[in-house]
C-alpha positions as CSV (number, residue, x, y, z in Angstrom):
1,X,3.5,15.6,-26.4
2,X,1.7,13.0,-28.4
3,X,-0.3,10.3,-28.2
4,X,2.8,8.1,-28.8
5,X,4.4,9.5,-26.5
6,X,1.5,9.4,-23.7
7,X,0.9,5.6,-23.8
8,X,4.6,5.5,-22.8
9,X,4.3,7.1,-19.6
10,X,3.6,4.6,-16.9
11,X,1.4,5.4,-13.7
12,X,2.4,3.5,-10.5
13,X,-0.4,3.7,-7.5
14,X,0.7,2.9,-3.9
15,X,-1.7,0.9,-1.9
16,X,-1.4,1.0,2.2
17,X,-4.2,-1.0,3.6
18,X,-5.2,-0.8,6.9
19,X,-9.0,-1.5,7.4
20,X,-9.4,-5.3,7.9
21,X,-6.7,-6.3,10.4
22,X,-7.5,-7.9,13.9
23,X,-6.6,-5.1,16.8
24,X,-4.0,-6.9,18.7
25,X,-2.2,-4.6,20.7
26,X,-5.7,-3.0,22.4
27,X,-4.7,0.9,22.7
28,X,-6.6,3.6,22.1
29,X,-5.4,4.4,18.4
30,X,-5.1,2.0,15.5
31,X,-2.4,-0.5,16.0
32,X,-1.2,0.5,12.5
33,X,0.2,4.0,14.2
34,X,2.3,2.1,16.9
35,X,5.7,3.7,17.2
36,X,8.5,2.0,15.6
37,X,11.2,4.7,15.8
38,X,11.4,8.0,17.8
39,X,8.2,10.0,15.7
40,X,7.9,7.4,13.4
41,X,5.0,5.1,12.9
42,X,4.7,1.7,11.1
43,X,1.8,3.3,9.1
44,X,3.9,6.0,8.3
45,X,7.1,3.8,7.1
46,X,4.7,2.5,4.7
47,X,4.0,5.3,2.9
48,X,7.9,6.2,2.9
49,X,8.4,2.6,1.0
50,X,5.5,3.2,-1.5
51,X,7.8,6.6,-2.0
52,X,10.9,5.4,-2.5
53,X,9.3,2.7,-5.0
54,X,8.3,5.9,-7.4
55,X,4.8,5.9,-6.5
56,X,2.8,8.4,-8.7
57,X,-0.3,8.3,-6.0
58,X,-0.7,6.6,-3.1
59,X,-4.0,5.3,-1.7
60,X,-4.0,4.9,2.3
61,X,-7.5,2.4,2.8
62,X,-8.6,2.9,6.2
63,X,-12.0,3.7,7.9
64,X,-13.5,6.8,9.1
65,X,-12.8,6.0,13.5
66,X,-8.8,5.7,12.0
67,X,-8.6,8.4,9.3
68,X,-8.5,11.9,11.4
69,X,-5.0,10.4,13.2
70,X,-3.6,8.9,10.2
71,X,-4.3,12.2,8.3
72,X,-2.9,14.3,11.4
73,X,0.1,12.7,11.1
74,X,0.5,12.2,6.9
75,X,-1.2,15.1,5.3
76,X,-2.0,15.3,2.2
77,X,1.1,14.2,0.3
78,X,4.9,13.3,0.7
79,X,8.2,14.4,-1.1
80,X,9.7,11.8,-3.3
81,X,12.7,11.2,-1.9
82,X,14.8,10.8,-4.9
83,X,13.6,14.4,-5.7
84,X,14.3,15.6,-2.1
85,X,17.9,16.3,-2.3
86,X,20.2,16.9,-5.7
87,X,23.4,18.6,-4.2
88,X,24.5,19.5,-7.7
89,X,21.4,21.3,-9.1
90,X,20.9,24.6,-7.4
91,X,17.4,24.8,-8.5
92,X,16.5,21.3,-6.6
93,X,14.6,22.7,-4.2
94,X,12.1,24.0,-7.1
95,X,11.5,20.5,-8.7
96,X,10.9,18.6,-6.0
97,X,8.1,16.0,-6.6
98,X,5.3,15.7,-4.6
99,X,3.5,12.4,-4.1
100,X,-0.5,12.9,-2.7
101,X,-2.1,11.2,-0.2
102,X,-5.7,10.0,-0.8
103,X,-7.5,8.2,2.1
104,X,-10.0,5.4,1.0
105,X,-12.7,4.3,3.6
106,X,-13.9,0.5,3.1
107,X,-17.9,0.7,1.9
108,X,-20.3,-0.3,4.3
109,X,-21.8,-2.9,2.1
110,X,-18.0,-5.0,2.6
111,X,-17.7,-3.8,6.2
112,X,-18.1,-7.6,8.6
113,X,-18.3,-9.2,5.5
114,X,-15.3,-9.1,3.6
115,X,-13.8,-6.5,4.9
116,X,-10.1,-8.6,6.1
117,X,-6.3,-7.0,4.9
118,X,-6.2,-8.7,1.7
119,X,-9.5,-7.2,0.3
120,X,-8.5,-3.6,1.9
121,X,-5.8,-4.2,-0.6
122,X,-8.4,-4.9,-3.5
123,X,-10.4,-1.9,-2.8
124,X,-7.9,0.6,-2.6
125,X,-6.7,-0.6,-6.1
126,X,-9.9,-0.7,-7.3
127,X,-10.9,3.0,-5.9
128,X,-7.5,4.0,-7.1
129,X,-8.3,3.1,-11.0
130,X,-12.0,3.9,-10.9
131,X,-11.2,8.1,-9.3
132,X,-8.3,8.2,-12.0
133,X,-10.5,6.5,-15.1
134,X,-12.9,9.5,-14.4
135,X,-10.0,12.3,-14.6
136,X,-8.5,10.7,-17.8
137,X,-7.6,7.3,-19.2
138,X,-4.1,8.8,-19.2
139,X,-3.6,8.8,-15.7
140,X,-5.4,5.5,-15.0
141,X,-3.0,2.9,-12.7
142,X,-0.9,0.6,-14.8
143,X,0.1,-0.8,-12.1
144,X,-0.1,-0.9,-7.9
145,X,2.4,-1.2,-5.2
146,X,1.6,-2.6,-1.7
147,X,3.4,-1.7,1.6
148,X,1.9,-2.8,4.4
149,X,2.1,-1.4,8.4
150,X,2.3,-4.7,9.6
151,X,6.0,-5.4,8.7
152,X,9.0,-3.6,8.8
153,X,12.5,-3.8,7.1
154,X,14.7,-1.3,5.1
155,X,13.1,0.8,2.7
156,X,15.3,2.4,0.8
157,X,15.9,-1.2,-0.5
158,X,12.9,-0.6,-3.4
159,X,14.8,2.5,-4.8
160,X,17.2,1.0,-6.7
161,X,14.6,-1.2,-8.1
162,X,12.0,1.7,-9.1
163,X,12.5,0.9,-12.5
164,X,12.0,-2.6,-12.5
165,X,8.6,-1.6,-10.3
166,X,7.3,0.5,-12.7
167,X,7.1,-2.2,-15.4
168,X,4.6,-4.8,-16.5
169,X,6.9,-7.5,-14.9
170,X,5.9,-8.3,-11.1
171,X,7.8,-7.3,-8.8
172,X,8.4,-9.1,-4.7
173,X,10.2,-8.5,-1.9
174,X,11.0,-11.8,-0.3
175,X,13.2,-13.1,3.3
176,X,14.0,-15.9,4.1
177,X,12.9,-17.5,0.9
178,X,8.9,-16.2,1.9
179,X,6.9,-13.7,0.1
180,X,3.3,-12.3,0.5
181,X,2.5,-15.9,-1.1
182,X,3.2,-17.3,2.4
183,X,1.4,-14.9,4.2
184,X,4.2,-11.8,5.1
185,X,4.0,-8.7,5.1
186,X,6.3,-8.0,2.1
187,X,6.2,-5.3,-0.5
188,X,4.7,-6.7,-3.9
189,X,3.2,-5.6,-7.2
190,X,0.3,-6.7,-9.5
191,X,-1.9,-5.0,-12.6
192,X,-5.4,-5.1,-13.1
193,X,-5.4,-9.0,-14.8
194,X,-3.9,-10.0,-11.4
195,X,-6.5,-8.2,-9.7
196,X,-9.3,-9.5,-12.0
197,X,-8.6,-13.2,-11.1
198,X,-7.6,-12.0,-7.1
199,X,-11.0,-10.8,-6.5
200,X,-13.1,-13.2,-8.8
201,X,-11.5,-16.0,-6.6
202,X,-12.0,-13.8,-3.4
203,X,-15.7,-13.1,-4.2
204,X,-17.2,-16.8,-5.1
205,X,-15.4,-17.7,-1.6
206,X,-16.9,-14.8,0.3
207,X,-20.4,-15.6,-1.2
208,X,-20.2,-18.9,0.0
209,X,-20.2,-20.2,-4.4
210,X,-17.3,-21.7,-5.8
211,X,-18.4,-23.4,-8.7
212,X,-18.0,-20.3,-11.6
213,X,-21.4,-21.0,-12.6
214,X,-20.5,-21.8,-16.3
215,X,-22.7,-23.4,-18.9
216,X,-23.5,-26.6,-17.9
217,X,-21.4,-26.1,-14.5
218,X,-24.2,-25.3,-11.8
219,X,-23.2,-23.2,-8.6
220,X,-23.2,-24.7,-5.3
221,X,-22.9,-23.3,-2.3
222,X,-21.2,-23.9,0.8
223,X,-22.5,-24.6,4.5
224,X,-24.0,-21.7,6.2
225,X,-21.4,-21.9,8.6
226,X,-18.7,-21.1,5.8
227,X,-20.5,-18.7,3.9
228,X,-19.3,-14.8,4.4
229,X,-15.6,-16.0,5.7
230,X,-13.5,-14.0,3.8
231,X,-13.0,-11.7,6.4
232,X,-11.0,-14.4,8.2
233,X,-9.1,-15.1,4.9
234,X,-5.2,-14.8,5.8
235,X,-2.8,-13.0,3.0
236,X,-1.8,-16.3,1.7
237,X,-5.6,-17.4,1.4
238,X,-6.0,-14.5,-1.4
239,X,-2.4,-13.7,-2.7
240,X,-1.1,-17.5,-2.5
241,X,-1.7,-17.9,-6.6
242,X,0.3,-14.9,-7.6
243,X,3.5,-16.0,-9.5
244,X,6.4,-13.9,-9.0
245,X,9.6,-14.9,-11.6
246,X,12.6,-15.1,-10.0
247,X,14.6,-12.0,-11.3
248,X,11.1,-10.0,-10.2
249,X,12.0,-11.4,-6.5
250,X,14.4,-9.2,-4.1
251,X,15.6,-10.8,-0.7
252,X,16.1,-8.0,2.1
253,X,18.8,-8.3,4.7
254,X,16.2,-8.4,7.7
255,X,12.5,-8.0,8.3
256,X,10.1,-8.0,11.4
257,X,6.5,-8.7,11.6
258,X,5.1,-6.1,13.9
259,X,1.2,-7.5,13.6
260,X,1.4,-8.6,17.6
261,X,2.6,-8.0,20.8
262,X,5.2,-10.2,20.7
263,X,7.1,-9.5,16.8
264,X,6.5,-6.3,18.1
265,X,9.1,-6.7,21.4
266,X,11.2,-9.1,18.7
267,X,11.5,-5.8,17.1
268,X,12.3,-3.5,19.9
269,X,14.7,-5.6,21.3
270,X,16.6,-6.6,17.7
271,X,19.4,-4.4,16.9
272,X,17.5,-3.8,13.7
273,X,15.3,-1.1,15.1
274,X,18.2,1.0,15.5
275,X,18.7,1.5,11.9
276,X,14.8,2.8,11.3
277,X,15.1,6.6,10.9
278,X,12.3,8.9,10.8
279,X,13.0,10.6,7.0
280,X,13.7,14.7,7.4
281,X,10.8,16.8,7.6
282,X,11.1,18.0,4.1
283,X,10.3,14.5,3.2
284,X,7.9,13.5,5.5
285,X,6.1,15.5,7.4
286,X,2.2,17.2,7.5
287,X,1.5,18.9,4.6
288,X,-1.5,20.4,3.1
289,X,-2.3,21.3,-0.7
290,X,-2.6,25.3,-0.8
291,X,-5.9,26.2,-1.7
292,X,-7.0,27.4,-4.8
293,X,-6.1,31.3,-5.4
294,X,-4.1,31.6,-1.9
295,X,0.0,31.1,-1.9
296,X,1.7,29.4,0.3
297,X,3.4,32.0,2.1
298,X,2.1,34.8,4.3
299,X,2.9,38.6,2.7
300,X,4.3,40.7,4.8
301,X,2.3,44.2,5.7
């Protein structure tokens, strides 16, 4: 393989943030792992979706008090499911594809700062491109996928559209007519100039300085009581500016939020919920990398 051929190889990266959003349901675990199918939780569906959009990697941002569950119940990757099953090809079980799991803890210098959903999206992008830089500039992200916890709706929807995801054309899943630019939990795609302009804009509002401190343009900063608020900030607050073209925009047939008490119960009680499956075991399911010089299967004596 060449050079040429090289540059033409795109690299997807899956973002699943989870640090940064109010606890609303008050149990004792994360309300990202509440239950929203027989063994099936909302964090969990998220990482299906980033699979069935043809995630290369994908990048779970979460917290060291939330990680050990999350991890319990992920491992350390996921089968594509595209790969999973190929009736025709006898070998199929010997190219399956294998998506890892990394887990991304928010740094303490953010933490009660900055630290809402929105910039839990930022990070994990930002860790995802600065851990593959340092491998090789060949496996650097061209471009990141987000699936929230928060919302649920079908996710086999994205597959069909993998190819249109892994493009330099943004991508959007939309319902009634609302994307993540109003503030839903929706599935969406940006590249790093999106994510240049995202967090400059983020960063002079959480530093309390929104003049850009050009020549001649002098920053000034905002009342003490603003300063630092980006950890309120809402999706729509950082993600509002994104422009999505209208072929790069896919309606689903339902969606739920799942952020509080009650969309959670509107969810329960829909008949929705009865098409959300937990995906076979050779899918999803724990799994573990072997280690190195040890197989993965015990010898007999």
């Amino acid at each position: 393989m060449n050079k040429d051929d090289l540059k033409k190889q795109f690299h997807l990266s899956g973002v699943v943030p989870v640090a940064g959003m109010p606890s609303d349901f008050n149990f004792p675990w994360h309300d990202c792992c509440m239950p929203i199918a027989p063994n099936y939780l909302a964090v969990e569906r998220a990482v299906v979706e980033c699979a069935y959009a043809g995630c290369e990697t994908i990048w779970i941002v979460c917290n060291d008090d939330m990680q050990p569950l999350i991890r319990h119940r992920l491992g350390e990757y996921i089968t594509d499911p595209v790969w999973a099953v190929r009736p025709q090809d006898p070998k199929a079980s010997e190219k399956r594809k294998q998506i890892p799991i990394y887990y991304v803890p928010i740094h303490p210098n953010d933490r009660d700062k900055r630290d809402c959903l929105s910039w839990s999206v930022l990070h994990g992008a930002m860790t995802a491109y600065n851990i593959s830089l340092g491998i090789s500039k060949w496996v650097a992200p061209d471009r990141y996928y987000v699936a929230f916890p928060y919302g649920v709706y079908p996710v086999d929807v994205v597959r069909e559209f993998r190819r249109d995801i892994s493009s330099k054309k943004g991508f959007a899943l939309a319902y009634d007519n609302k994307t993540v630019n109003d503030g839903e939990y929706l599935g969406f795609t940006f590249d790093s100039m999106d994510f240049i302009q995202i967090r400059r804009d983020l960063r002079q509002k959480a530093t309390g300085m929104y003049a850009p401190g050009q020549k001649g343009i002098p920053q000034e900063k905002l009342p003490v009581e603003e300063r630092y608020s980006a950890r309120f900030f809402s999706l729509e607050d950082v993600f509002g500016s994104m422009k999505f073209e209208k072929e790069g925009i896919v309606n689903l047939p339902w969606y739920h939020r799942v952020d509080s008490w009650e969309g959670y119960c509107n969810f329960i009680s829909s008949e929705n919920h009865k098409e959300i499956r937990r995906p076979p075991k050779y899918i999803l399911d724990y799994h573990e990398w072997n280690l190195i010089g040890e197989d993965n299967y015990n010898e007999e004596p």
